[in-house]
C-alpha positions as a Markdown table, in Angstrom:
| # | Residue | x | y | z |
|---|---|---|---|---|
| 1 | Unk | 29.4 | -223.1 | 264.8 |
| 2 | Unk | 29.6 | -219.8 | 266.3 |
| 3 | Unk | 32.6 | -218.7 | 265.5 |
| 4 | Unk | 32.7 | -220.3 | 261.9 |
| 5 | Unk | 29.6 | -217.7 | 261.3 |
| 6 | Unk | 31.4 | -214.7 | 263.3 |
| 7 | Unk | 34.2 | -215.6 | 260.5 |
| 8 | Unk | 32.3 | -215.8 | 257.3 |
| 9 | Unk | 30.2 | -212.6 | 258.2 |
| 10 | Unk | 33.6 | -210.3 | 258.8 |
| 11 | Unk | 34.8 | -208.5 | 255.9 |
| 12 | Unk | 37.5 | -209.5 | 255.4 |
| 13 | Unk | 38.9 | -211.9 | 257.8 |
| 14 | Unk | 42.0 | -213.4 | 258.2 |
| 15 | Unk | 43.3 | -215.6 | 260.8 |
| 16 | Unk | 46.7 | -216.4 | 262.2 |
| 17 | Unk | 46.7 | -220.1 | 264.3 |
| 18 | Unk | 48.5 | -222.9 | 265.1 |
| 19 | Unk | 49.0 | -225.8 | 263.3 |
| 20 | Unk | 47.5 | -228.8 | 263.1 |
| 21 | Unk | 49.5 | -232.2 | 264.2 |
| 22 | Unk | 50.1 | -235.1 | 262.2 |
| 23 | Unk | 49.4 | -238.5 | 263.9 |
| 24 | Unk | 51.8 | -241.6 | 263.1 |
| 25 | Unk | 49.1 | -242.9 | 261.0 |
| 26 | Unk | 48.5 | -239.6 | 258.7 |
| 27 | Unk | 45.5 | -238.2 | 260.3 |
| 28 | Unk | 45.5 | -234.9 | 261.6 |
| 29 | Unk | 43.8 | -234.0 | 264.6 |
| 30 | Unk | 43.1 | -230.2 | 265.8 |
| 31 | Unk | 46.0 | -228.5 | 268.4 |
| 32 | Unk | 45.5 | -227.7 | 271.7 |
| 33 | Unk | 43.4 | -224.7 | 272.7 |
| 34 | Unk | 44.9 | -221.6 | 272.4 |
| 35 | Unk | 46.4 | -219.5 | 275.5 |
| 36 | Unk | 45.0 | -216.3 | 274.0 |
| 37 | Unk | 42.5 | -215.6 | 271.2 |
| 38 | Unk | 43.0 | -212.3 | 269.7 |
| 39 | Unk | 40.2 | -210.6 | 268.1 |
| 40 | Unk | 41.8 | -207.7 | 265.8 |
| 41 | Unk | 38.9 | -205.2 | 264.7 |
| 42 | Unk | 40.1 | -202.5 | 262.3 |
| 43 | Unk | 37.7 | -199.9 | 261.9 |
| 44 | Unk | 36.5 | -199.2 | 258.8 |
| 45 | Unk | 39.0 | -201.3 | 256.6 |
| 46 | Unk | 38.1 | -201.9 | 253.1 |
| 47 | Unk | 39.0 | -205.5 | 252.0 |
| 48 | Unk | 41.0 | -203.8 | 249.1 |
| 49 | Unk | 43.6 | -202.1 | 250.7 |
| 50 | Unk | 44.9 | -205.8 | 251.4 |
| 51 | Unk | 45.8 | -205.7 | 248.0 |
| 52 | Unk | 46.0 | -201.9 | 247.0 |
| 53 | Unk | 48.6 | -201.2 | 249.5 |
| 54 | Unk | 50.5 | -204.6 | 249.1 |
| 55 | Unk | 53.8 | -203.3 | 247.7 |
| 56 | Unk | 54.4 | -201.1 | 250.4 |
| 57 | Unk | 53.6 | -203.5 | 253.7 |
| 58 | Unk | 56.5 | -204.9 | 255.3 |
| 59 | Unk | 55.7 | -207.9 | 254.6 |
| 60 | Unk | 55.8 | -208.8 | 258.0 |
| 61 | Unk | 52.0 | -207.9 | 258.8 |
| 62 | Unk | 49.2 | -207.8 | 256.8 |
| 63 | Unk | 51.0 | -210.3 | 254.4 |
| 64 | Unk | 52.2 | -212.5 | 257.0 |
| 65 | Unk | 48.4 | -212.8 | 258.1 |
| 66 | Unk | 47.5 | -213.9 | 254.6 |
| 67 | Unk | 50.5 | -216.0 | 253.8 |
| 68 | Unk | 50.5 | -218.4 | 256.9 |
| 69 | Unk | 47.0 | -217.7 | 258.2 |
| 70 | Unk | 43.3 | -218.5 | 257.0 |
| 71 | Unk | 42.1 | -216.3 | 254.3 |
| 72 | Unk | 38.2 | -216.3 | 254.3 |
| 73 | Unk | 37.4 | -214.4 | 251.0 |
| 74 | Unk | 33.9 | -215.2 | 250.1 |
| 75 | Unk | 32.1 | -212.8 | 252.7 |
| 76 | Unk | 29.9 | -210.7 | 252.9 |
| 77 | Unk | 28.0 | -207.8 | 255.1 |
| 78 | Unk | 23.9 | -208.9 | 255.6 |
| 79 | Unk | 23.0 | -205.8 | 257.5 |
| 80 | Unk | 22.0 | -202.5 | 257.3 |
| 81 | Unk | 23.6 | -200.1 | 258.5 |
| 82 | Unk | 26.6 | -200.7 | 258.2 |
| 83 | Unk | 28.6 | -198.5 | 261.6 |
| 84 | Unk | 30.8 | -199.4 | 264.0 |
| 85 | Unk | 28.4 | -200.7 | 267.1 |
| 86 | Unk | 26.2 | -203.0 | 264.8 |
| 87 | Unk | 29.3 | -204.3 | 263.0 |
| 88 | Unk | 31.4 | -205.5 | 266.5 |
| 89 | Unk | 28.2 | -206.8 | 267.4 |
| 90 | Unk | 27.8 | -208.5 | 264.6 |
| 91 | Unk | 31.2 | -210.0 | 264.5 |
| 92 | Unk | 31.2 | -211.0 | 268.3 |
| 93 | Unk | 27.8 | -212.5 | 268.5 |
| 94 | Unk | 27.5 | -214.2 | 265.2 |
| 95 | Unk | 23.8 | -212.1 | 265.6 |
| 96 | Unk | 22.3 | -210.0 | 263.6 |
| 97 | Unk | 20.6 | -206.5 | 264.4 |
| 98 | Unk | 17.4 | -207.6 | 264.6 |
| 99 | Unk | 18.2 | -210.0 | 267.4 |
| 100 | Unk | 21.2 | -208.5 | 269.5 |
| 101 | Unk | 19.5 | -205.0 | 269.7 |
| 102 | Unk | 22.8 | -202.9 | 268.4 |
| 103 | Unk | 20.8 | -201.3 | 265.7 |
| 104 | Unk | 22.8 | -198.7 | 264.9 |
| 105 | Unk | 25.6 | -196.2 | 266.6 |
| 106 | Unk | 22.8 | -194.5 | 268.1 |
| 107 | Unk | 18.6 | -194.9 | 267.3 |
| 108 | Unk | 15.4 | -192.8 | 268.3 |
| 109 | Unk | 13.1 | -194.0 | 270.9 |
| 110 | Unk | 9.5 | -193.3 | 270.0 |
| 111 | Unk | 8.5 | -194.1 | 273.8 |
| 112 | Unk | 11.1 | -191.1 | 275.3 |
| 113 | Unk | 11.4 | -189.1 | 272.1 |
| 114 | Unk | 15.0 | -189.4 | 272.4 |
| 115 | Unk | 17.5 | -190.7 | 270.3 |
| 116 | Unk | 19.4 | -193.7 | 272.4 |
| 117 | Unk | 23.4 | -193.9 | 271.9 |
| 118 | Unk | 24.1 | -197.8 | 271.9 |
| 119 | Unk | 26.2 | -198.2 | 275.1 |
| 120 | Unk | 24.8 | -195.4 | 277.2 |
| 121 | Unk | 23.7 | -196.1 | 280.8 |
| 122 | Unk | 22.5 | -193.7 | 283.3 |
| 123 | Unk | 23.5 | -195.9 | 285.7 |
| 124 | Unk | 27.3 | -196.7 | 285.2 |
| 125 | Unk | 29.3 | -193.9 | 286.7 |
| 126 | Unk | 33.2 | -193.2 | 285.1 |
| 127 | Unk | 36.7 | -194.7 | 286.5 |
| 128 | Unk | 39.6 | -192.7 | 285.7 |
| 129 | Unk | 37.9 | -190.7 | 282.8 |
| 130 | Unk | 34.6 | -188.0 | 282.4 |
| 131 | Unk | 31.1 | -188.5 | 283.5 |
| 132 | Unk | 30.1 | -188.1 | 280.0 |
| 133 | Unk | 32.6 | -190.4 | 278.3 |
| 134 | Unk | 32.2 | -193.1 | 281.2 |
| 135 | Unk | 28.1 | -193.7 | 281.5 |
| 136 | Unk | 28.7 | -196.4 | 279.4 |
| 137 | Unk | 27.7 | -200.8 | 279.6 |
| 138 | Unk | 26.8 | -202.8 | 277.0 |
| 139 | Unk | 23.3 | -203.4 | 278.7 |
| 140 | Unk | 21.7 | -202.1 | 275.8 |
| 141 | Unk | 22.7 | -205.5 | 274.1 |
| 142 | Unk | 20.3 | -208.1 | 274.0 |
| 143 | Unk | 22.6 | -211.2 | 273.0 |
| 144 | Unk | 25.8 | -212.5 | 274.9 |
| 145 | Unk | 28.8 | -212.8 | 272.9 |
| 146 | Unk | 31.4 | -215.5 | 272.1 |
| 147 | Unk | 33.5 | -213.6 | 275.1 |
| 148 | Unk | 30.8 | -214.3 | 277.0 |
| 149 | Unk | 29.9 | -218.0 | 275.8 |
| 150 | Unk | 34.3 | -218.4 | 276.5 |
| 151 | Unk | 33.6 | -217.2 | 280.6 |
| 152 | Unk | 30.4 | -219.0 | 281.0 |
| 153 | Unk | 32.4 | -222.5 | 279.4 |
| 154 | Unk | 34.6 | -222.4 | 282.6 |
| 155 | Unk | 32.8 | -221.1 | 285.5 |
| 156 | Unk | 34.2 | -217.5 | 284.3 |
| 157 | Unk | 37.9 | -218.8 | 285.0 |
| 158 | Unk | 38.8 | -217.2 | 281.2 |
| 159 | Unk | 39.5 | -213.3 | 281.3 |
| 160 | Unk | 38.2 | -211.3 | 278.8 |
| 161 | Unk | 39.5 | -207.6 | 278.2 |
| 162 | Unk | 38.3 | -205.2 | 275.6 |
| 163 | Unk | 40.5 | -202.3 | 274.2 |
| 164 | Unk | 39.3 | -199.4 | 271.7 |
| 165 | Unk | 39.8 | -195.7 | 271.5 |
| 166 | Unk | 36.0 | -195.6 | 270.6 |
| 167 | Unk | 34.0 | -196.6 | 274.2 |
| 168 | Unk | 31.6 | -199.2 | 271.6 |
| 169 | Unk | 34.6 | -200.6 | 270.2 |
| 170 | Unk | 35.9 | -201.6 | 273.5 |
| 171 | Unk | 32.5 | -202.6 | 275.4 |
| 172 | Unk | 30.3 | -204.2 | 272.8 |
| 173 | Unk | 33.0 | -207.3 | 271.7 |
| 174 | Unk | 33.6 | -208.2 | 275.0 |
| 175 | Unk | 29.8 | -209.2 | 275.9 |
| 176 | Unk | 28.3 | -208.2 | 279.3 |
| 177 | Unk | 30.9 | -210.4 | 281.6 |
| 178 | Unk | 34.0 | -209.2 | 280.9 |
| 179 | Unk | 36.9 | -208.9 | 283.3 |
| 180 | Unk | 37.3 | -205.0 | 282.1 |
| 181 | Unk | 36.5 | -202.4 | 278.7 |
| 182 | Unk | 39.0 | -199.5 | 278.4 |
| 183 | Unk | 38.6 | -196.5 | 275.6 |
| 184 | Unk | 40.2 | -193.2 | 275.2 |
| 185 | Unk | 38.5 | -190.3 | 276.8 |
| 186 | Unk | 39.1 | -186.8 | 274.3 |
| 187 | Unk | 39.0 | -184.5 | 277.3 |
| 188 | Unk | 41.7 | -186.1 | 279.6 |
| 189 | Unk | 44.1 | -187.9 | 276.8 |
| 190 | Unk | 43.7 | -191.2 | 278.8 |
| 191 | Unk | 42.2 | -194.8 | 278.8 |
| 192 | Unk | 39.6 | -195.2 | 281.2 |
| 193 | Unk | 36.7 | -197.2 | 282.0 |
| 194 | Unk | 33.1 | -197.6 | 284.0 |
| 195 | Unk | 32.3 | -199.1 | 287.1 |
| 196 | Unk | 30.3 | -201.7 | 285.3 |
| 197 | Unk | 33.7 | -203.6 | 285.1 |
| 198 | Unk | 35.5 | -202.1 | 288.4 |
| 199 | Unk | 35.6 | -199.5 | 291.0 |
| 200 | Unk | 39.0 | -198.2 | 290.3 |
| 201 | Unk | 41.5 | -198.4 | 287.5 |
| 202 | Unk | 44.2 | -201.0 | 288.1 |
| 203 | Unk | 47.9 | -199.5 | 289.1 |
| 204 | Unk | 49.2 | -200.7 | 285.5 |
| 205 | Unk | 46.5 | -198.8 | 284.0 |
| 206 | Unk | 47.3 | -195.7 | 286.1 |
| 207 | Unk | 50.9 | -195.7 | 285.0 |
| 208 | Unk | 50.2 | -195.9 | 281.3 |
| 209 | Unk | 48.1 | -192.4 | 281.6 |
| 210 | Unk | 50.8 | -191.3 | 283.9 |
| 211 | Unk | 53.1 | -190.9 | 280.7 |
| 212 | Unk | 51.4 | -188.7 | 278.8 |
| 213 | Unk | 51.8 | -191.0 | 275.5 |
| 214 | Unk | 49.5 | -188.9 | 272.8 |
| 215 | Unk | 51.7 | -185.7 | 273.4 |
| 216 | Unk | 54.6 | -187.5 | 272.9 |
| 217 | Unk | 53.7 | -189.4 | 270.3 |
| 218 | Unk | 52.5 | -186.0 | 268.3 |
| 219 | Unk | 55.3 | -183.9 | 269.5 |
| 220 | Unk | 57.1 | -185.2 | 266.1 |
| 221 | Unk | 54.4 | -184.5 | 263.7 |
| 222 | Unk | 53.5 | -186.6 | 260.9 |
| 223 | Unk | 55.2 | -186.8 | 257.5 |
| 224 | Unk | 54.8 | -189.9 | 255.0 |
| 225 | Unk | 57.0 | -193.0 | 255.4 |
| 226 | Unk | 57.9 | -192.9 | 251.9 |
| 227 | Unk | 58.5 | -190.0 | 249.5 |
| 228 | Unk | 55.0 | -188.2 | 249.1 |
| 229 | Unk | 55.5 | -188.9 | 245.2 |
| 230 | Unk | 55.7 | -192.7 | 245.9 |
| 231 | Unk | 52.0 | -192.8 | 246.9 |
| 232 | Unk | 50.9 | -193.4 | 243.6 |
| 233 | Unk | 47.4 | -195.6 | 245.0 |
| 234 | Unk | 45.9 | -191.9 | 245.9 |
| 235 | Unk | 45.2 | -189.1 | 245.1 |
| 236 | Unk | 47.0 | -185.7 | 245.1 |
| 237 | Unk | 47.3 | -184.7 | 248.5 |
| 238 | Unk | 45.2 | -181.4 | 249.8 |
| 239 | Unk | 41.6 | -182.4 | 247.7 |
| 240 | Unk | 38.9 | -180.2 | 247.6 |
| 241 | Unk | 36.6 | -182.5 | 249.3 |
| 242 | Unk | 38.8 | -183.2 | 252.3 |
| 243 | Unk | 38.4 | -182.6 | 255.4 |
| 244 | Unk | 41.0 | -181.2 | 258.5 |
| 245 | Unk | 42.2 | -182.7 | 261.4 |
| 246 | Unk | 40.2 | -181.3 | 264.5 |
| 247 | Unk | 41.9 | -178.7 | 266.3 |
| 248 | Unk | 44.2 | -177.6 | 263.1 |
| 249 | Unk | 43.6 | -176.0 | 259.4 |
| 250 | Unk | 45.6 | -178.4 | 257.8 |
| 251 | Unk | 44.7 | -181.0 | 254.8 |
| 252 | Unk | 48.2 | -181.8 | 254.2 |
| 253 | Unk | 51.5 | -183.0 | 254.4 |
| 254 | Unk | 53.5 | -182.7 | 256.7 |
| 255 | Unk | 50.8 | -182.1 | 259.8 |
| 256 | Unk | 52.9 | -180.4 | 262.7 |
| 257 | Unk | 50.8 | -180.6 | 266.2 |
| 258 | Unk | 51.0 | -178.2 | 269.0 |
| 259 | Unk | 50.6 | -179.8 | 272.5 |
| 260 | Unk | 49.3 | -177.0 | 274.5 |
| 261 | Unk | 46.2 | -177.1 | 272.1 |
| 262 | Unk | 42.8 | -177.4 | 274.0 |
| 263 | Unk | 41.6 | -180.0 | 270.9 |
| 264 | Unk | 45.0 | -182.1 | 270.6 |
| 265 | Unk | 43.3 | -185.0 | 272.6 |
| 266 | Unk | 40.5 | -185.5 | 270.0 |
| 267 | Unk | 43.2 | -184.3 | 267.5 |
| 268 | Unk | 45.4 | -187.8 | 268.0 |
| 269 | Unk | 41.9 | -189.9 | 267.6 |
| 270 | Unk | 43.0 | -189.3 | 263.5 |
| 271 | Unk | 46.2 | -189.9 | 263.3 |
| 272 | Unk | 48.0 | -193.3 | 263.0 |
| 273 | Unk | 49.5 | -193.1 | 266.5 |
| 274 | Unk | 46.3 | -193.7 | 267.9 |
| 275 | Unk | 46.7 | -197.0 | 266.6 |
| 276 | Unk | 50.2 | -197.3 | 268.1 |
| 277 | Unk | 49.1 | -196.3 | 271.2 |
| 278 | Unk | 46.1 | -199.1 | 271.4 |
| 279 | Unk | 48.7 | -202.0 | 270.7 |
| 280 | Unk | 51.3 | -200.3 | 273.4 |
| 281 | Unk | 48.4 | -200.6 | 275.6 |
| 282 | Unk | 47.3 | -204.1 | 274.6 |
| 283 | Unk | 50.9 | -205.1 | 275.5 |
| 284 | Unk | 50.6 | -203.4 | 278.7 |
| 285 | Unk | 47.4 | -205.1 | 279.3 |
| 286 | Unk | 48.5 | -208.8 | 278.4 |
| 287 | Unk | 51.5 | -208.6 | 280.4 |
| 288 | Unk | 49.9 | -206.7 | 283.3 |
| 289 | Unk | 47.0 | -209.5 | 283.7 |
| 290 | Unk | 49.1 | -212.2 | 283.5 |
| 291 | Unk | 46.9 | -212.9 | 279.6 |
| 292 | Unk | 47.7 | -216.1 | 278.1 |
| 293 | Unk | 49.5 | -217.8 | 281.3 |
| 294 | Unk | 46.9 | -219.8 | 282.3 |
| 295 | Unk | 45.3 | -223.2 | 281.9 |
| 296 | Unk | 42.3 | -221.4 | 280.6 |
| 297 | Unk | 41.9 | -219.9 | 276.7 |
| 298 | Unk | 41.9 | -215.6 | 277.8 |
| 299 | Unk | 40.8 | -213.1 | 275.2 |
| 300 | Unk | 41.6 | -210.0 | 274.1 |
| 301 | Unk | 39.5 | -207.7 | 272.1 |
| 302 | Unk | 41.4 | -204.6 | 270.2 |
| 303 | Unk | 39.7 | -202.4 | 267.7 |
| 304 | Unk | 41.9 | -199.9 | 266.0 |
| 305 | Unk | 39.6 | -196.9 | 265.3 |
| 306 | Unk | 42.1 | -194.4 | 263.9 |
| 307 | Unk | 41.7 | -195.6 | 260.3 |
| 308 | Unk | 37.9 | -194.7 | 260.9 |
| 309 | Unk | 38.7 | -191.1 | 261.8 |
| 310 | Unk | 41.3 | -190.8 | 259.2 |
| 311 | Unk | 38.9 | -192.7 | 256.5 |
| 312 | Unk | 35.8 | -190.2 | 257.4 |
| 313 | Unk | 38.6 | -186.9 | 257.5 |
| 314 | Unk | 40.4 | -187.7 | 254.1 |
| 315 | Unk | 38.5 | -190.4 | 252.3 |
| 316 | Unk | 39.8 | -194.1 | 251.7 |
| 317 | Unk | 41.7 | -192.9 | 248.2 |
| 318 | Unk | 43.7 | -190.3 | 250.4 |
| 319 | Unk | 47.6 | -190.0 | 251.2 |
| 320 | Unk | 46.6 | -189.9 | 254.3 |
| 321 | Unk | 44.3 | -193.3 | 254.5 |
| 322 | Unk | 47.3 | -194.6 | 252.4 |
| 323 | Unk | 50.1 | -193.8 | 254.9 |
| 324 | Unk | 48.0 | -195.1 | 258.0 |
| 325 | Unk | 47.9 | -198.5 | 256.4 |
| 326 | Unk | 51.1 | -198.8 | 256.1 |
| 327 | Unk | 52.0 | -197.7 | 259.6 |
| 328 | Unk | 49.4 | -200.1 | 260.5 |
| 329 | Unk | 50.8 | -203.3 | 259.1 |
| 330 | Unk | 54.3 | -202.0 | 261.1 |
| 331 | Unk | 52.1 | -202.2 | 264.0 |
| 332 | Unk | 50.7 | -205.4 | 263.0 |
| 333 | Unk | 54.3 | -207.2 | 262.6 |
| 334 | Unk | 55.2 | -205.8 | 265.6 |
| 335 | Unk | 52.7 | -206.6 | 267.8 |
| 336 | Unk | 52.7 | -210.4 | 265.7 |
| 337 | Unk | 56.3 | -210.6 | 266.7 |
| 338 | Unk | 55.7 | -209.9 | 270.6 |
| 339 | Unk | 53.0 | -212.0 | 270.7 |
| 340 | Unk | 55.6 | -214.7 | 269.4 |
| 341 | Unk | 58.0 | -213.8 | 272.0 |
| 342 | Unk | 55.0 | -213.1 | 275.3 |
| 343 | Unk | 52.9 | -216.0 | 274.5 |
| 344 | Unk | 54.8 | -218.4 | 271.9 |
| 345 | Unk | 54.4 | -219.7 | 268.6 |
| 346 | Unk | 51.4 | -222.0 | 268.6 |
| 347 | Unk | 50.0 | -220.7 | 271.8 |
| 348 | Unk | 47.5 | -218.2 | 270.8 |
| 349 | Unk | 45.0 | -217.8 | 267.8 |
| 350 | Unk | 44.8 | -214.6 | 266.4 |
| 351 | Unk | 41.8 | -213.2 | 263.4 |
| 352 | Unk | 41.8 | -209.7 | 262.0 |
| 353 | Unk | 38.0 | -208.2 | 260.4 |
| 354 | Unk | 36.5 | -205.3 | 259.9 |
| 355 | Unk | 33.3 | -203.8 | 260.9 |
| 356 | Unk | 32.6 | -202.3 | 258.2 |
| 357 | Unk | 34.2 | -200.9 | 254.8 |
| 358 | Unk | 34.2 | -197.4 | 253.5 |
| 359 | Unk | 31.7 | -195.8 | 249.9 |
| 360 | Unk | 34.5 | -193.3 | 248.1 |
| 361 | Unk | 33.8 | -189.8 | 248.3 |
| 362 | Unk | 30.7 | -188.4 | 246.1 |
| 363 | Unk | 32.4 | -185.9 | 245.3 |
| 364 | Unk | 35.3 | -187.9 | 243.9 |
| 365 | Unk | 33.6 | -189.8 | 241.9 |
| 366 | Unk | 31.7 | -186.6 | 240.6 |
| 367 | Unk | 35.5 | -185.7 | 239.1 |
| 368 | Unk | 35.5 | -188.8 | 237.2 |
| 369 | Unk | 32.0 | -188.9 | 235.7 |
| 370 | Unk | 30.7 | -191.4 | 238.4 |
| 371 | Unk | 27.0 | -190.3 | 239.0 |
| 372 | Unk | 27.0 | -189.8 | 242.8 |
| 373 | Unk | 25.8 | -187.9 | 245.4 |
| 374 | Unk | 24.2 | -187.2 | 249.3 |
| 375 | Unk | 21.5 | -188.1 | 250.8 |
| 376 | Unk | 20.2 | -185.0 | 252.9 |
| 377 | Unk | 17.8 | -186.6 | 255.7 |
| 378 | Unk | 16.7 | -182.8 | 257.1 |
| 379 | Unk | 16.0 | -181.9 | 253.7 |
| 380 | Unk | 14.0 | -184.8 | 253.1 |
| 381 | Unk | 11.9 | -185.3 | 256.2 |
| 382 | Unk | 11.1 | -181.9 | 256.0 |
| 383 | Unk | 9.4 | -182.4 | 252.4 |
| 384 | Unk | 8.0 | -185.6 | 253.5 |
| 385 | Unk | 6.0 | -183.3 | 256.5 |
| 386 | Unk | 4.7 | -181.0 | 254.7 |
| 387 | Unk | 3.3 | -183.9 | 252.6 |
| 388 | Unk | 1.7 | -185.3 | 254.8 |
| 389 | Unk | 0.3 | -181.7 | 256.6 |
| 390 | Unk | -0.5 | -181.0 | 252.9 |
| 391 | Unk | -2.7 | -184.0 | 252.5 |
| 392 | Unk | -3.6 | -185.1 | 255.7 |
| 393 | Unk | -3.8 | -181.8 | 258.3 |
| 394 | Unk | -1.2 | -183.7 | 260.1 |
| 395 | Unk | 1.8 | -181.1 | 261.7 |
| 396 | Unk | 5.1 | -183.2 | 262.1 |
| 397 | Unk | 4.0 | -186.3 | 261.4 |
| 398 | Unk | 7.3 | -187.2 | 261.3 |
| 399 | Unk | 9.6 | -187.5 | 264.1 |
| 400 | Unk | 12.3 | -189.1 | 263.3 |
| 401 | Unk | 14.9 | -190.5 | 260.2 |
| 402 | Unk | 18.0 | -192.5 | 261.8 |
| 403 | Unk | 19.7 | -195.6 | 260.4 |
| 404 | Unk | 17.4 | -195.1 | 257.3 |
| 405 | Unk | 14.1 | -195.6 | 259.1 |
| 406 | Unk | 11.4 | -193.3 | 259.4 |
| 407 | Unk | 9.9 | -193.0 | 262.5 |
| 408 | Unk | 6.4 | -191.8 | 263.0 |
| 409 | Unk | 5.2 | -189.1 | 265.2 |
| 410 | Unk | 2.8 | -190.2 | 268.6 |
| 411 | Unk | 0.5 | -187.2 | 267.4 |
| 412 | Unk | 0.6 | -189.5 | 263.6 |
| 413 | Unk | -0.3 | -192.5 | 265.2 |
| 414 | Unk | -2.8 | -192.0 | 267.2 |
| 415 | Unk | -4.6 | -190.0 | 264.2 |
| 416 | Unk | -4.0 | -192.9 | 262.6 |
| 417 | Unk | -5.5 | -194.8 | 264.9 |
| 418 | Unk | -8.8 | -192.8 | 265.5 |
| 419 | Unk | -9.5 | -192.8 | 261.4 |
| 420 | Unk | -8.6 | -196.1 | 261.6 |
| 421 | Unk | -11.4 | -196.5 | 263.8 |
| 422 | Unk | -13.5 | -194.2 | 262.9 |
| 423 | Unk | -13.5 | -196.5 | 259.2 |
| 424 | Unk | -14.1 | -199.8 | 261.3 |
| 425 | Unk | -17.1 | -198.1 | 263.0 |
| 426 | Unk | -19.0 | -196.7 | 259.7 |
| 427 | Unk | -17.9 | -200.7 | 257.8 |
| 428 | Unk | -20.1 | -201.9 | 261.1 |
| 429 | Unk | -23.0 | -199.6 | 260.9 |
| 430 | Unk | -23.3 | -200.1 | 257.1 |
């Protein structure tokens, strides 16, 4: 029942299994468990783009996923906000916000006066990475996880590993049990980890940073697959309202990278070879650990956050959102076919979601007489405060606006409290 509600909460999923057999008599009867179950997070995917970019997939991933797997189609998102750490919580504990603790990204903490970022933990120390990219655990999630229901269902014989260039998109799927959670770290160009899961970074892990992959892979640029005049699902390239890639002052085609740049680590976060990289490094990781050549079901979580960078950069109606997806479903066939050759046909269950989708650009919309626009929390709590010190003598009543919540002030509240009081006292007297 878990997982059927993980599925129908995930926009969109789509699931690639094995078959069902066919007893003598005509009855069907469910296959053996799988050797691997795949979960395949793509950050910030719009159901659309299933369907937008269609003519120009391969046909070998995104559409092979929808011809021979499970399309679930009638879905829908039930919480608010919609970011990354809420919605891999959401799809890995069937949970909702309110229950699993993941309330956001990051949220403010009325008791500290500190905003709280959802896997930070003073207490984990980094493996193979920076102090400040490595305090990381999922202990600030209250719920386990279907990874963790999977290790408890076998005396913890089932290995779970979770893989995302974002540290939530790694930690957060894979529960509080897992085997291991590797994400990128900007200021070293490499995958690393916490000693939550381990003490030291396996050797096969070690190698993998060893080769310096994000400078290679950027050391040819990036152009479009097709002819830029092909990419008639998009707009022009080089809008007004776009953004640059970090660490250059381009907006457009064709991006050329230098290496010895200080920023080309966070640069490669946006490009579609961060994606490429995460599946090269999912390969490494189910060969490495043996995934998938056991008696017991392992699991793999990957979240590709690339098309989240390049989503927030360019906007979802840009070349460049355009041409990730389509390097993306390469990715996808690829990684379909070696999971065909590794594991087998029929021996592993994979499902592809999204934790969230993507609003087009105000400003966009602006240029085709769609009323849209900002919402400017600064501006608007500081209007609301001098309200409130307007009407009720109360200086920054207001401490707080994240996730859409406002959050009261201790100096509000406990003036609150003592007219409250006060009231109840004078109601007695009378």
């Amino acid at each position: 029942m878990l997982f059927r509600s993980i599925l129908f909460i995930c926009l969109p999923t789509i699931l690639h299994a094995q078959k069902n057999k066919t007893l003598v008599n005509g009855a069907k009867q469910q296959s053996e468990k799988p050797k691997l179950v795949i979960g395949l997070v793509i950050d910030q995917m719009r159901w659309d783009y299933l369907h937008r970019y269609k003519n120009e997939y391969t046909g070998k991933g995104f559409l092979e996923l929808m011809r021979n797997g499970f399309s679930c189609d009638n879905t829908m998102i039930t919480h608010i906000p919609t970011y990354t750490a809420v919605g891999h919580t959401g799809v890995y504990t069937g949970s909702y916000p309110s229950i699993h603790g993941i309330v956001g990204n990051e949220w403010y903490d009325r008791n500290s006066g500190k905003t709280i970022y959802c896997t930070e933990d003073s207490t984990a120390h980094a493996v193979g990475g920076s102090q400040k990219a490595g305090a990381m655990s999922p202990r600030n999630m209250l719920t386990t996880t279907i990874t963790d229901e999977l290790r408890m269902s076998n005396e913890f014989w089932s290995r779970v590993i979770g893989i995302s260039m974002k540290d939530r998109g790694a930690i957060l799927p894979t529960g509080h049990s897992a085997n291991a959670a590797y994400w990128y770290d900007d200021s070293t160009g490499t995958m690393m980890s916490s000693d939550y899961y381990m003490k030291q970074l396996p050797e096969w892990v070690n190698k993998f940073n060893k080769e310096s992959r994000p400078e290679k892979y950027l050391r040819s640029g990036w152009n479009t697959l097709l002819p830029i005049d092909l990419y008639v699902n998009s707009t022009d390239d080089d809008m007004p309202f776009e953004g640059n890639l970090s660490g250059t002052k381009q907006r457009h085609f064709p991006y050329e990278f230098n290496p010895d740049s200080l920023k080309i680590n966070k640069t490669f976060r946006s490009t579609p070879m961060g994606s490429t990289y995460c599946f090269d490094f999912a390969k490494k990781a189910i060969e490495s650990e043996q995934l998938g050549k056991r008696q017991y079901t392992d699991f793999l979580a990957l979240s590709i956050s690339s098309t989240d960078y390049i989503g927030h950069t360019f906007g979802p109606n840009s070349i460049e959102n355009q041409d990730a997806y389509m390097r993306l479903d390469g990715d996808i066939a690829d990684f379909i076919k070696y999971l065909d050759e590794k594991i087998g046909k029929g021996n592993y269950l994979l499902f592809l979601t999204a934790d969230h989708g993507v609003a087009h650009n105000p400003t966009y919309l602006n240029q085709h007489n769609i009323p849209a626009g900002i919402f400017k929390g600064e501006a608007t709590m500081k209007i609301l405060n001098d309200s409130i010190l307007e009407r009720f003598k109360i200086k920054d009543a207001l401490a707080a606006l994240e996730n859409y919540q406002l959050y009261y002030s201790k100096r509000f509240m406990t003036r609150s409290e003592e007219h409250t009081s006060e009231l109840q006292s004078r109601q007695y007297l009378v």
